[in-house]
C-alpha positions in Angstrom: -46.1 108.0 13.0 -48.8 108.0 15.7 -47.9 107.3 19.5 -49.4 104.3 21.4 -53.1 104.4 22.7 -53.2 106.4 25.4 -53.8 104.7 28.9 -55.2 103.5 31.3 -55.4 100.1 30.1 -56.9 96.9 31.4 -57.1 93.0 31.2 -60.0 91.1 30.6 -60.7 87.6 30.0 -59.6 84.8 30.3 -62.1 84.7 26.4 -63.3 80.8 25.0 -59.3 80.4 24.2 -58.0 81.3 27.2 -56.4 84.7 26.3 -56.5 88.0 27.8 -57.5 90.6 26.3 -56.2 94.1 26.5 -58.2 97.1 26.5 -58.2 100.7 26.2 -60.6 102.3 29.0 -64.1 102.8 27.5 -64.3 100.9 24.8 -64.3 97.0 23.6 -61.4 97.3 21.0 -58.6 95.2 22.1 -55.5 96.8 21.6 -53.4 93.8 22.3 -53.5 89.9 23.9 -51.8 88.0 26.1 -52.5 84.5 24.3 -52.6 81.3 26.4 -50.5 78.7 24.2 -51.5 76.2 27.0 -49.6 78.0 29.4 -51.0 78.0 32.6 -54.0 80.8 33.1 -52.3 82.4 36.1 -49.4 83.4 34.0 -51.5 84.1 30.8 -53.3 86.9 33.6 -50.1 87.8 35.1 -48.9 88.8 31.4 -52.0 90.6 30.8 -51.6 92.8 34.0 -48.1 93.5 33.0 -48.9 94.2 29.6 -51.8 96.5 30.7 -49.9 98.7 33.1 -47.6 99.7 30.3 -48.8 103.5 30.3 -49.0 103.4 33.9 -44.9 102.3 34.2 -44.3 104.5 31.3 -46.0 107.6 33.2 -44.0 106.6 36.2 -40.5 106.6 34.2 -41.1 109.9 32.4 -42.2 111.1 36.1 -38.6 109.7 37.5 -36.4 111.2 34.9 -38.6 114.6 35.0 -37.4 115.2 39.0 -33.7 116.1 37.1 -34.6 119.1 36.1 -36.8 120.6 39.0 -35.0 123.5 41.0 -33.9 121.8 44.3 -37.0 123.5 46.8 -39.2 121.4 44.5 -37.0 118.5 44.1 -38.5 116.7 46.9 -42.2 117.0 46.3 -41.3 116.0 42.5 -39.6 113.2 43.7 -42.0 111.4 45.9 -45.0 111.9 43.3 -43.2 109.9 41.1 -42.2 107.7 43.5 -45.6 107.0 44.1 -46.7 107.1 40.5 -43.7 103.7 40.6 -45.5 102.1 43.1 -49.0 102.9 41.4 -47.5 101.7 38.3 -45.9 98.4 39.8 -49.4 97.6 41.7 -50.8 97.5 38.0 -48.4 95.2 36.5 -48.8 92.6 39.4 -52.5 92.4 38.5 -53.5 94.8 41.6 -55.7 98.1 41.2 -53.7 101.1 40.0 
């Protein structure tokens, strides 16, 4: 089994039905929606950005858990990249720039 497509991701849209689409950087192939069902298109985008920022948040989590096993002189460099790779990652999934 393959792994996910690799990131970054964005959101585009809202398309003639109202969804978002989300795509992998470079191309036009959607790798996934966020699909109106009448909800309201503020939401539908807010989904999207959430959706989009899942490598981002992913990178960020792997960061966070990596910072276990650096010796302690580096522990403290380690740990504020991925803090700031958290706060990268939550700026993405609010719809913000990453």
């Amino acid at each position: 089994m393959s792994g996910p497509t690799p990131g970054p991701w964005s959101a585009d849209g809202p398309d003639m039905f109202g969804d978002f689409n989300i795509l992998h950087g470079g191309d036009a192939l959607a790798i996934g929606a966020a699909v109106s069902n009448m909800r309201l298109e503020d939401e539908v985008k807010a989904n999207a950005a959430l959706i989009a920022a899942s490598p981002c948040l992913l990178e960020a989590l792997e960061a966070v858990l990596d910072t276990s096993g650096v010796r302690k002189e580096y522990h403290a460099v380690k740990y504020v990249e991925a803090i700031e790779a958290a706060e990268r990652a939550i700026a993405k999934a609010k719809g913000g720039a990453a």
